[in-house]
N, CA, C and O of each residue as an XYZ file, in Angstrom:
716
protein
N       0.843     -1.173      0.000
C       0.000      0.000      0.000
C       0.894      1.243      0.000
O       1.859      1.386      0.750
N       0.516      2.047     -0.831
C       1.279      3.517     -0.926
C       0.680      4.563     -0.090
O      -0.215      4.282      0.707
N       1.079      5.617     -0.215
C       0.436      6.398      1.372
C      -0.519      6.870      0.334
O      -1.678      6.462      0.406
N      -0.288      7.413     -0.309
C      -1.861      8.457     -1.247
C      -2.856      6.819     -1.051
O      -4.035      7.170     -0.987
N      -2.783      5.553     -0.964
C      -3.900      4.285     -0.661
C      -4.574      4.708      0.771
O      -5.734      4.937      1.115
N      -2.724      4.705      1.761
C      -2.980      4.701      3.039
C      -4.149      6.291      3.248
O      -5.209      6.165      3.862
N      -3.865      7.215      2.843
C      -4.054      8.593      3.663
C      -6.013      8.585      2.790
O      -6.896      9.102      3.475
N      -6.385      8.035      1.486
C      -7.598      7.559      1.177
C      -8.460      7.240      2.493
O      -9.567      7.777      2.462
N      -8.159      6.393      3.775
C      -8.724      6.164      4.636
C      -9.376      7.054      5.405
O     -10.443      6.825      5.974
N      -8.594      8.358      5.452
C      -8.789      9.802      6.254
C     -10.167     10.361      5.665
O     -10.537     10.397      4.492
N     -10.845     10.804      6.880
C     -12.459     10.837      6.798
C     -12.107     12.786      6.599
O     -11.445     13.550      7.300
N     -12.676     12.947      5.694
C     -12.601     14.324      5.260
C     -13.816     15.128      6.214
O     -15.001     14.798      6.260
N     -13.346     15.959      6.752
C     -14.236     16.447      7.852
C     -14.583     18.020      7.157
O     -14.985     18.868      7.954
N     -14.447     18.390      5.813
C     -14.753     19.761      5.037
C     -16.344     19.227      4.428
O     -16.344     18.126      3.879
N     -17.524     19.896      4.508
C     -18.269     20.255      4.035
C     -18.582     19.861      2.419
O     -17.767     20.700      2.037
N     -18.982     19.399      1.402
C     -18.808     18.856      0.006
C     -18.810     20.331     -0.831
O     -18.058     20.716     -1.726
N     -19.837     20.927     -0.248
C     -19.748     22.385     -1.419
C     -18.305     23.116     -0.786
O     -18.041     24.093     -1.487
N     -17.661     23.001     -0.075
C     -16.654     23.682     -0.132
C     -15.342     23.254     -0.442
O     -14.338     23.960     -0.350
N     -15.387     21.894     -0.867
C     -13.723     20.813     -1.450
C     -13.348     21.467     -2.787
O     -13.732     20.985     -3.852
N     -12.620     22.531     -2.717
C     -11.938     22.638     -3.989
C     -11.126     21.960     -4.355
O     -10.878     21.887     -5.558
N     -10.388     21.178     -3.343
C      -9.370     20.619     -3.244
C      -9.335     19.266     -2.121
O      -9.522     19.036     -0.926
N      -8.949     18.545     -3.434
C      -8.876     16.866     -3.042
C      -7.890     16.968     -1.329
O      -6.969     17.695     -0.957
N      -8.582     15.971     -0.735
C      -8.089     16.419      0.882
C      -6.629     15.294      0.628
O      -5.689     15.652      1.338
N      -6.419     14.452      0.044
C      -4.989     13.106      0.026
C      -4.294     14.018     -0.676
O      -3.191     14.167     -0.150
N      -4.411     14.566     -1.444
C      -3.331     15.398     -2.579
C      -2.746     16.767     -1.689
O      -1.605     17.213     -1.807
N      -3.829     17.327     -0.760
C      -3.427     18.565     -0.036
C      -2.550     18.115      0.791
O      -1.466     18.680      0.939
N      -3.115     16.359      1.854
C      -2.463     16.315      2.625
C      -1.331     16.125      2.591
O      -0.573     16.348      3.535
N      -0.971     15.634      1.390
C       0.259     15.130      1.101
C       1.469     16.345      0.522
O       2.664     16.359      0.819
N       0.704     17.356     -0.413
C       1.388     18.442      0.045
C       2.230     18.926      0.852
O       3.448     19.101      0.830
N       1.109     19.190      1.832
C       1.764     19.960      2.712
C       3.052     18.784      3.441
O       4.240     19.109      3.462
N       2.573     17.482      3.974
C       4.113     16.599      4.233
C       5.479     17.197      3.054
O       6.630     17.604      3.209
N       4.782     17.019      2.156
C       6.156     17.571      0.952
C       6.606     18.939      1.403
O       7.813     19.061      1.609
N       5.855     19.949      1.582
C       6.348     20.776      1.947
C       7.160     21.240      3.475
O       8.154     21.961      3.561
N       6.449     20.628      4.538
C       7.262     20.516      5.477
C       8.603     19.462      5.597
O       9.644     19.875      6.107
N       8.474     17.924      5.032
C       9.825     17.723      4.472
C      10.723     18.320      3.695
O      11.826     17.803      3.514
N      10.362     19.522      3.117
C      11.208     20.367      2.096
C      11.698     21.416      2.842
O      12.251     22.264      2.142
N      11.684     21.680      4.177
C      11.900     22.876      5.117
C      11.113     23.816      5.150
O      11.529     24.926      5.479
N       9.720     23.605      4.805
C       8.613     25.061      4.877
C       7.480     24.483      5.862
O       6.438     23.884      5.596
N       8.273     25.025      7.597
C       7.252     24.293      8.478
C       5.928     25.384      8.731
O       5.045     24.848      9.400
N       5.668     26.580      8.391
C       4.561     27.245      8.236
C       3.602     27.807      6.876
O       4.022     28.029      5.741
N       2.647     27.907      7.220
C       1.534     27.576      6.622
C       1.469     28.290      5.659
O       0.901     27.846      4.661
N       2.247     30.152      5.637
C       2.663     30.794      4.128
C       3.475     29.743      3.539
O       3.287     29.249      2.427
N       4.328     29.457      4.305
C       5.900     28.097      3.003
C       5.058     27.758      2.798
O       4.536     28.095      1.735
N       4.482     26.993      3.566
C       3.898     25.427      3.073
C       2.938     26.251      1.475
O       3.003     25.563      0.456
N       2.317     27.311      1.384
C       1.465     27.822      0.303
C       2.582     28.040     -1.065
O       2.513     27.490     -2.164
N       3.515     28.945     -0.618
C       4.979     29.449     -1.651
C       5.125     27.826     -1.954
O       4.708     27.542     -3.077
N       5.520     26.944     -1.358
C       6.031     25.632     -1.754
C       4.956     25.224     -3.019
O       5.064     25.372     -4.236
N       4.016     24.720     -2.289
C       2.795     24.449     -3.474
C       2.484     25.497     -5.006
O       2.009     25.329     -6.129
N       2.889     26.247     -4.463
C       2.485     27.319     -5.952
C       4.068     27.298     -6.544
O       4.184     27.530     -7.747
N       4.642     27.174     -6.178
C       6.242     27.202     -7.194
C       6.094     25.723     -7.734
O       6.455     25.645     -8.908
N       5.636     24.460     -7.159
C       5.563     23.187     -7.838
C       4.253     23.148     -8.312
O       3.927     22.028     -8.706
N       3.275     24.134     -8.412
C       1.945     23.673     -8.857
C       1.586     23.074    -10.061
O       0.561     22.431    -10.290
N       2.488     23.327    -10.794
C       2.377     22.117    -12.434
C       2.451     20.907    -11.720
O       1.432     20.258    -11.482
N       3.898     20.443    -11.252
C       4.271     18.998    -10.801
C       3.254     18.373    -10.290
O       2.812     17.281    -10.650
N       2.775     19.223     -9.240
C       1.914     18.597     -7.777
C       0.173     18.174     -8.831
O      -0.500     17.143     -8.804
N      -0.052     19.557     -9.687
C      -0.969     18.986    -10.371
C      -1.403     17.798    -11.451
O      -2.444     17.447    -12.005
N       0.034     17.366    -11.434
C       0.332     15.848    -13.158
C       1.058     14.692    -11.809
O       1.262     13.494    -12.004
N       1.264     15.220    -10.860
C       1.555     14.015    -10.021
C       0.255     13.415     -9.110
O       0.091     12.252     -8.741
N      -0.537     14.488     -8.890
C      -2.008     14.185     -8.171
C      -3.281     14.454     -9.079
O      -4.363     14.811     -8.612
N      -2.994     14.208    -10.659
C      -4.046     14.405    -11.456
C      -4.893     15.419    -10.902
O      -5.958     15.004    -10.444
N      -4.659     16.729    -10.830
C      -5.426     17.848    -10.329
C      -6.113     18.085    -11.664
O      -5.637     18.159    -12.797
N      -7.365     18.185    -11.221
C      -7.740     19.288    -12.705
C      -7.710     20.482    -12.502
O      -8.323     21.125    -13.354
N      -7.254     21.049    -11.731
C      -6.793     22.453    -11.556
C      -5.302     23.114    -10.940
O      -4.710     22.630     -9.976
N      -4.991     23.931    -11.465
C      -3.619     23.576    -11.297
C      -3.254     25.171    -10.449
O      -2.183     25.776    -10.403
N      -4.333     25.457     -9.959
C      -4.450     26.712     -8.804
C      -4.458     25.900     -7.269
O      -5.246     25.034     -6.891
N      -3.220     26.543     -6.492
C      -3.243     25.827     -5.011
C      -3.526     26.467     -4.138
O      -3.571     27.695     -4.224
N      -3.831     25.720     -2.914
C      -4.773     26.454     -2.067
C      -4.052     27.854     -1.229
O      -2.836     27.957     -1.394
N      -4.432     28.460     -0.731
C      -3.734     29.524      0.266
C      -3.598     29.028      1.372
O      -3.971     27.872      1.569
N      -2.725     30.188      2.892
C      -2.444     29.313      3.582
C      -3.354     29.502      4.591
O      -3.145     29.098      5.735
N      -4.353     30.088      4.255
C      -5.599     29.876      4.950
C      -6.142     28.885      4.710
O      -6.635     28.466      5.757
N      -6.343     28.244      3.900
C      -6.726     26.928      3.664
C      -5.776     25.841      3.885
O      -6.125     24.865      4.548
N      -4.801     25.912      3.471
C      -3.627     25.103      4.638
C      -3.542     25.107      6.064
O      -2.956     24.250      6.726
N      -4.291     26.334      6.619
C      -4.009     26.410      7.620
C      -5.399     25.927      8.172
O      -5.521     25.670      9.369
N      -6.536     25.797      7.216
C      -7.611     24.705      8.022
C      -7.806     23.659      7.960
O      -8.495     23.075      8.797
N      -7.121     22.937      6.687
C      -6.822     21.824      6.426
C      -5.542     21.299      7.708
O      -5.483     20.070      7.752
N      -4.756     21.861      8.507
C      -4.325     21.384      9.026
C      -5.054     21.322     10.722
O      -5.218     20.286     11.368
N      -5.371     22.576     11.126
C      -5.821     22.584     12.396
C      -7.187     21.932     12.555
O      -7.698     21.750     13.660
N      -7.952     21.470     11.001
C      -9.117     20.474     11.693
C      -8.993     19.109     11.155
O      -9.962     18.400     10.886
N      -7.947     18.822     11.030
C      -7.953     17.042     10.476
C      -7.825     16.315     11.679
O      -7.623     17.060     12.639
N      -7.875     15.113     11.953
C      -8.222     14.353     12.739
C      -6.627     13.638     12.766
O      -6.144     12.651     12.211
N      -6.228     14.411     13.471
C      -4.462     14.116     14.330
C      -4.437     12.533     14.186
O      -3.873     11.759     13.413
N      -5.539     12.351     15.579
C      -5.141     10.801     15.730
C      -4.829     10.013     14.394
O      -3.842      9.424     13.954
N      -6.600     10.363     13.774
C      -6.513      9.186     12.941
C      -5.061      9.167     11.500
O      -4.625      8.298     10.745
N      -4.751     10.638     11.744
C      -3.790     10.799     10.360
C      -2.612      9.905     10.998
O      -2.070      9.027     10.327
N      -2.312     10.125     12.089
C      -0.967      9.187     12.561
C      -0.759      8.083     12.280
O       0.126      7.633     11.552
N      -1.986      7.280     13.135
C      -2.562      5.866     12.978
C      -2.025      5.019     11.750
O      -1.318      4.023     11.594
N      -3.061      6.362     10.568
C      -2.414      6.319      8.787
C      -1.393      5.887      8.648
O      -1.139      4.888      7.975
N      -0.540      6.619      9.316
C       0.659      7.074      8.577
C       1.436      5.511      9.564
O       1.797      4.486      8.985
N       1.507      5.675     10.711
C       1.867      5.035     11.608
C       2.184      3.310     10.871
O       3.242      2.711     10.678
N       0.575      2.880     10.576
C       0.234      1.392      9.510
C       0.820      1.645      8.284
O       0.979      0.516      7.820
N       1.340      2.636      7.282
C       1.661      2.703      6.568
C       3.076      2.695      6.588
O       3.627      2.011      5.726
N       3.769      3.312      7.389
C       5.085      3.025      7.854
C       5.754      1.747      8.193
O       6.822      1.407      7.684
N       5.055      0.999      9.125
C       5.028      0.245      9.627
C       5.863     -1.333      8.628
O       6.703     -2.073      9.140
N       5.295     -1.484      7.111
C       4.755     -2.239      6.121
C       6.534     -2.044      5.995
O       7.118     -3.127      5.986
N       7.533     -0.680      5.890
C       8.297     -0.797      5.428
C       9.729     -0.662      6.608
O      10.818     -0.102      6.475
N       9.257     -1.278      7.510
C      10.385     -0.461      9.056
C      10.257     -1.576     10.190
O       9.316     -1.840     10.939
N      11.723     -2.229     10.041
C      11.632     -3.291     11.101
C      12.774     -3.146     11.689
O      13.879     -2.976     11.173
N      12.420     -3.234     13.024
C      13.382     -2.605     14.143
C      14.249     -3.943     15.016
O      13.854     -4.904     15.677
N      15.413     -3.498     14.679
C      16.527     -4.355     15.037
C      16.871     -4.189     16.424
O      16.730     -3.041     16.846
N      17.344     -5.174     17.349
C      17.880     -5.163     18.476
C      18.842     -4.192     18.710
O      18.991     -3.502     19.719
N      19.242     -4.202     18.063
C      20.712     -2.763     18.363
C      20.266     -1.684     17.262
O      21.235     -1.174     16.700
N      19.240     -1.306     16.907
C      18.796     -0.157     16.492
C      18.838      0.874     17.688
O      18.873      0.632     18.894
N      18.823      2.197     16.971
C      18.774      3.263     18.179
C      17.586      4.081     17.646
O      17.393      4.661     16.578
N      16.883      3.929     18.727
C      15.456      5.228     18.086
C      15.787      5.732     19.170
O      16.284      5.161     20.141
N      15.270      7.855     18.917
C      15.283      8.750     19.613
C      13.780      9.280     19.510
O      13.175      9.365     18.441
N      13.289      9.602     20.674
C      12.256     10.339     20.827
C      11.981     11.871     21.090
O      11.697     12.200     22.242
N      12.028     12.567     20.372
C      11.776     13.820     20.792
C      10.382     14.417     20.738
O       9.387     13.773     20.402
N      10.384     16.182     21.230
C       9.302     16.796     21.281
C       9.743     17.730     20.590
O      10.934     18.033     20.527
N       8.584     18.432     19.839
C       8.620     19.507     19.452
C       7.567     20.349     19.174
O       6.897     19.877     18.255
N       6.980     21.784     19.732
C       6.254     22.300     19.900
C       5.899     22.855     17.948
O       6.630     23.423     17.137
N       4.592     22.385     17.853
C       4.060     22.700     16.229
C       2.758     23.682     16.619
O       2.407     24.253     15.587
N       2.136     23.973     17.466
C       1.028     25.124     17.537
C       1.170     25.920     18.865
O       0.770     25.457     19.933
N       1.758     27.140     18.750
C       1.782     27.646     20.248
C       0.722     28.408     20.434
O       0.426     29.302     19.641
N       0.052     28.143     21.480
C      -1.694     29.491     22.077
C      -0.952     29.905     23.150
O      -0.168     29.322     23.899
N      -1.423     31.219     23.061
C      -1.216     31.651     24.780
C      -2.483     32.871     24.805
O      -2.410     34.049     24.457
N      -3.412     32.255     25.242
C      -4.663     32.956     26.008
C      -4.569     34.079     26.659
O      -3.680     34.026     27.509
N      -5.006     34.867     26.621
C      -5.000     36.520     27.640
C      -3.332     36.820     27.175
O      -2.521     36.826     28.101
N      -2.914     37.019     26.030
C      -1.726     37.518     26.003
C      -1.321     39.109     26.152
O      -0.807     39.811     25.281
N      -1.803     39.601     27.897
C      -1.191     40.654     27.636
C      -0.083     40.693     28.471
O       0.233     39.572     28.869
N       0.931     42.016     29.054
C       1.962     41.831     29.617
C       1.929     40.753     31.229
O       3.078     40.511     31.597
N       1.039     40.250     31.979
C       0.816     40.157     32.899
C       1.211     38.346     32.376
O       0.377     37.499     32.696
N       2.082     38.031     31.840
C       2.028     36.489     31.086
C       2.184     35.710     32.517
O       2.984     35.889     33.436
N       0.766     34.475     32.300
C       1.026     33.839     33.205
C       1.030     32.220     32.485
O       0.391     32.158     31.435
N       1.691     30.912     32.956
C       1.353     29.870     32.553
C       0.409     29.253     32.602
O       0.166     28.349     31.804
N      -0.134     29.499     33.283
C      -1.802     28.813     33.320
C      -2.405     28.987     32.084
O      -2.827     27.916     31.649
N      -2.667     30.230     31.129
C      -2.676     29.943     29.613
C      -2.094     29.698     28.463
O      -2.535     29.760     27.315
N      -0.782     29.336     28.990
C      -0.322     28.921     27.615
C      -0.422     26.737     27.575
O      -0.104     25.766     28.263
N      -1.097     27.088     26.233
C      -1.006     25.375     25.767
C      -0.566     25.358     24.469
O      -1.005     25.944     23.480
N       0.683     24.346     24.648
C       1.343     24.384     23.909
C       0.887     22.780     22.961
O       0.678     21.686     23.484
N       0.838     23.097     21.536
C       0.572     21.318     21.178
C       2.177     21.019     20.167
O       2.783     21.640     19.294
N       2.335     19.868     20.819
C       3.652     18.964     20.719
C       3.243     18.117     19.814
O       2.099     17.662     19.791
N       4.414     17.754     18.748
C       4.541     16.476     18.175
C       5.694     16.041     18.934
O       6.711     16.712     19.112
N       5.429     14.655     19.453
C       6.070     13.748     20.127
C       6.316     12.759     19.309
O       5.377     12.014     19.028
N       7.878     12.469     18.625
C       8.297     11.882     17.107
C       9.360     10.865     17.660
O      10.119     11.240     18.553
N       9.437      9.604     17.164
C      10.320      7.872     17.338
C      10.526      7.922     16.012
O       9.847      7.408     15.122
N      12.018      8.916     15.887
C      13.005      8.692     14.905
C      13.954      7.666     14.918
O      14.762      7.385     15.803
N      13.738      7.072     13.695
C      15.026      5.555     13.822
C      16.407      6.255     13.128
O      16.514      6.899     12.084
N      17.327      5.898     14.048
C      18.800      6.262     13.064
C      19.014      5.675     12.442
O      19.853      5.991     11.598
N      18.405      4.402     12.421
C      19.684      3.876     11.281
C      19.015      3.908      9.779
O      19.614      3.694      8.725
N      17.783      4.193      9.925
C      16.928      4.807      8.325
C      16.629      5.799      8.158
O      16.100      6.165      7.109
N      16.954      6.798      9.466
C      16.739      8.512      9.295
C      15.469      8.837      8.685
O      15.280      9.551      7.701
N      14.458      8.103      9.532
C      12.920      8.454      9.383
C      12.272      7.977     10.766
O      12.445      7.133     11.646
N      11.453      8.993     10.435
C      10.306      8.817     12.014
C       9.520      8.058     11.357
O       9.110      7.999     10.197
N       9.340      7.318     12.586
C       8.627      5.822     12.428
C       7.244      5.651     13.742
O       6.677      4.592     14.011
N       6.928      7.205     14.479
C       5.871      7.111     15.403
C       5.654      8.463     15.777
O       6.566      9.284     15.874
N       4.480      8.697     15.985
C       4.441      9.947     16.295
C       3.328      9.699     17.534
O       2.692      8.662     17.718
N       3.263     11.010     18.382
C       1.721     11.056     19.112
C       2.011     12.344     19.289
O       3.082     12.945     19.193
N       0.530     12.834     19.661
C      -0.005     14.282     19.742
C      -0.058     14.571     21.600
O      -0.597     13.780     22.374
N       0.670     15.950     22.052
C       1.024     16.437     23.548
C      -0.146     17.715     23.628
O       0.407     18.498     22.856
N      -0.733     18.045     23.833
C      -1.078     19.313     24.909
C      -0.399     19.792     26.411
O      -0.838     19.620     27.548
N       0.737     20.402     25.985
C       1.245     20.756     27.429
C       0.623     20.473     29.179
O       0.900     20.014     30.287
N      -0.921     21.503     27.925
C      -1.886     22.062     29.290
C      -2.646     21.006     29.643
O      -3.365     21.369     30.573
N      -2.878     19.690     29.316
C      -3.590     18.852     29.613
C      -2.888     17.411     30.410
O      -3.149     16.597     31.295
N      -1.938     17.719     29.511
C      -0.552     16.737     30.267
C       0.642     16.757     29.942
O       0.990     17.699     29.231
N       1.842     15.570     30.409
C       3.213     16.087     30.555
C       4.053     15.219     29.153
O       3.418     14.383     28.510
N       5.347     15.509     28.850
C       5.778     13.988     27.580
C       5.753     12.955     28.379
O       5.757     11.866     27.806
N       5.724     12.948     29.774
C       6.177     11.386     30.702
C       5.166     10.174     30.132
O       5.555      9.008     30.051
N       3.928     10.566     29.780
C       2.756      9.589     30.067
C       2.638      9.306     27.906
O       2.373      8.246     27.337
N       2.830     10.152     27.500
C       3.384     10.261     25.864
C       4.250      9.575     25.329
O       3.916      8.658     24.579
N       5.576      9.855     25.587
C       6.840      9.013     26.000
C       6.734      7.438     26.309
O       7.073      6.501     25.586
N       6.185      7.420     27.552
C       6.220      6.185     27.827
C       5.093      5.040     26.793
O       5.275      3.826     26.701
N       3.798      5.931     26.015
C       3.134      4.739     25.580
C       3.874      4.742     24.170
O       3.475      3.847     23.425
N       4.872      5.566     23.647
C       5.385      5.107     22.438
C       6.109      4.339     22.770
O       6.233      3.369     22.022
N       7.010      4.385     24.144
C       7.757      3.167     24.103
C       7.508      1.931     24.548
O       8.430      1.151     24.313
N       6.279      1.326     25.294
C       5.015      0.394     25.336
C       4.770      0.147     23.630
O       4.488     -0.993     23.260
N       4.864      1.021     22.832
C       4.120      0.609     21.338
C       5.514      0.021     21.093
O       5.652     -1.142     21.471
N       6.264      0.444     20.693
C       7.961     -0.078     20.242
C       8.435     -0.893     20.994
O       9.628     -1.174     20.885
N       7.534     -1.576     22.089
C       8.000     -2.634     22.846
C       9.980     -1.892     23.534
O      10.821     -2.597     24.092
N      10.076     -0.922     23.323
C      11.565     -0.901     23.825
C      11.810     -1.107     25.349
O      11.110     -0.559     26.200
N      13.028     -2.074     25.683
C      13.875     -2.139     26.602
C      14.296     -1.077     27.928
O      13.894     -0.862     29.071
N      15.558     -0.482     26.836
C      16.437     -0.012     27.361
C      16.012      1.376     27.016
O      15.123      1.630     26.203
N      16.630      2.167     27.613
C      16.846      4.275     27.642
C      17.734      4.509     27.998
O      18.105      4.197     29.129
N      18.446      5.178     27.133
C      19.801      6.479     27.053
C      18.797      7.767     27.491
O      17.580      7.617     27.384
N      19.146      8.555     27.800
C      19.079      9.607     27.459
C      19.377     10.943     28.883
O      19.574     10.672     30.068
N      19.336     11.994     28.417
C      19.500     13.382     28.977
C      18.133     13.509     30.171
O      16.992     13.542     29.712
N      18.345     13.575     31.696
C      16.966     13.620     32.025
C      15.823     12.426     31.759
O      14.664     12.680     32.087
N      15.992     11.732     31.444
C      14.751     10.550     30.776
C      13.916     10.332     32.264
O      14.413     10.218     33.385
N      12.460     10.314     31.866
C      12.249     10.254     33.012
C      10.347      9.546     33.091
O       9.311      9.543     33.756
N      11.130      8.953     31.619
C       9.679      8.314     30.753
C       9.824      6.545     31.720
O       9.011      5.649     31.494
C-alpha cells in the first residue's frame, strides 16, 4: 500500500460544497512541503504554488491553482491528528523493522503555540502548547511514530512512555529521561 492508498482512509471532515481541493493530494502536500523545510503555513502555500504544475500531473489535479495558507491552515488545524498518525503510523510500519541494536530517539517539538489573555501580565496557566512527540530511527533517518502532547492537559512522561510500550523498547539512554 502507498500512502496516497494509506491517507484515502482519512475521513474528510470539510463540508462537500466547499472541497476545492482533493483532501490526500493537499495532505500530502503539505508533508512535501514541510519535508522540504517550509514548516509554516505561508511556506507550506509558496512551496505548493512554485511546484503547482508537478503537484498537479503528479495528483491528477484538474486544476492547477493551489490552495492559500488559509486553507492550509484549516486543512491542518481540523484534520483528525489521531486518525492521520494511525495512517501514517500502519503505513510506515509495512516498510520499518526494528533491530535489536537499532537506536530510536524520541523527541518533542512544539508545532502550535496558544497563549490565552496575552497581555503583559504572562502567566502559565494559559499557555497550551501542542507537541509532536516523534520515534526517529537512526539507522533509516525516518520517524517511524508519532503522538499528539497538549502541554496544558498533560506532561511527555505519560506520551513518551506509551510510544515506548508501542515499540516494545527495553532499554533508555538519554539526557533527564524520566519516561
Amino acid at each position: 500500500m502507498n500512502l496516497v492508498e494509506a491517507f484515502s482512509e482519512m475521513r474528510d471532515f470539510r463540508r462537500a460544497e466547499g472541497r476545492r481541493y482533493p483532501l490526500v493530494p493537499m495532505l500530502l502536500t503539505i508533508i512535501m512541503g514541510i519535508a522540504c523545510g517550509c514548516p509554516a503555513y505561508r511556506e507550506i502555500e509558496r512551496f505548493a504554488k512554485a511546484n503547482a504544475e508537478q503537484l498537479a500531473e503528479l495528483f491528477h489535479l484538474s486544476r492547477k491553482a493551489m490552495p492559500s495558507h488559509v486553507t492550509i491552515r484549516a486543512l491542518i488545524q481540523n484534520s483528525d491528528f489521531d486518525q492521520l498518525c494511525r495512517i501514517f503510523e500502519n503505513w510506515a510500519r509495512q516498510y520499518v523493522s526494528i533491530k535489536a541494536e537499532d537506536w530510536l530517539s524520541i523527541d518533542r517539538k512544539s508545532i502550535f503555540p496558544t497563549a490565552l489573555g496575552c497581555d503583559k501580565s504572562y502567566d502559565k496557566s494559559y499557555q497550551d502548547l501542542v507537541s509532536l512527540v516523534s520515534v526517529f530511527s537512526q539507522r533509516r533517518g525516518q520517524a517511524i511514530g508519532f503522538d499528539r502532547l497538549h502541554n496544558k492537559k498533560s506532561s511527555e512522561i505519560p506520551t513518551i512512555g506509551e510510544l515506548i510500550r508501542l515499540f516494545d523498547l527495553e532499554t533508555l539512554q538519554g539526557i533527564n529521561p524520566q519516561a
